[in-house]
N, C-alpha and C positions, 0 to 999 in steps of 0.2 A: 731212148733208143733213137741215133742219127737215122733220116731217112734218106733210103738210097736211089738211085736209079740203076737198073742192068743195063751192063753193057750187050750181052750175049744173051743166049739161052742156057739155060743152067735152074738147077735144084737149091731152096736154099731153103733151112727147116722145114723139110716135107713137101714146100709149096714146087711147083714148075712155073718157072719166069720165064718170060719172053723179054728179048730187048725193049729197051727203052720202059719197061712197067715198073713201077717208083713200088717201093717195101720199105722195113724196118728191118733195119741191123743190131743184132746185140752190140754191144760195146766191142766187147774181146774178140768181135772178127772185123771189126769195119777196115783195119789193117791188113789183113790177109785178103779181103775182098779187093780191096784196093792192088793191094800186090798182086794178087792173080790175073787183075785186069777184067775180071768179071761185074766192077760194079763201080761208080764214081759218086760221088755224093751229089745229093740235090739241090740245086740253087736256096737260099731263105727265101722266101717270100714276105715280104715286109708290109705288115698293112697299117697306113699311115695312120696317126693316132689323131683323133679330133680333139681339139680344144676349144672350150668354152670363149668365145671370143665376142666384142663389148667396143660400140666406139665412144672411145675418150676425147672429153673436151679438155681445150688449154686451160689450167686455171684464170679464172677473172686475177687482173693483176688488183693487189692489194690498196687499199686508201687508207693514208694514213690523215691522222689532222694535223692541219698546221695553224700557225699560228705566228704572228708576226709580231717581230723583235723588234723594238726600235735600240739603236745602241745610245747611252748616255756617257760624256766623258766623265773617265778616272778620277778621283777624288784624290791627289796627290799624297806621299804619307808626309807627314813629319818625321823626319828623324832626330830622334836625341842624343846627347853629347852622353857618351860614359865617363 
């Protein structure tokens, strides 16, 4: 059931409204309410949601091993005659 706000004073299932008093509209008239001008809908009210929140570190950068190449010359090939 959308909630409304009156605009006016007026009856609405049984109840007596005064302006500006916030109620619940069935579905099947929130249209007619509106087109009468007797009622405008009510703002959402939004209530921010909380998150679990955590401070994060940078990861430590990685270590890898090393190890030291010495380079040796190439071994030339022989090649043979077919």
């Amino acid at each position: 059931m959308p909630e409304m706000i009156s605009k006016i004073d007026h009856v609405y299932a049984g109840r007596q409204l005064t302006a500006g008093e916030r109620f619940h509209a069935d579905k099947e008239f929130v249209g007619a309410l509106l087109g009468l001008g007797r009622a405008e809908p009510a703002p959402i009210e939004r209530v921010p949601e909380q998150y679990d929140t955590r401070d994060v570190a940078a990861a430590a950068p990685a270590v890898y091993q090393t190890r030291d190449v010495t380079s040796s010359p190439r071994q030339k090939r022989k090649y043979a005659r077919r």
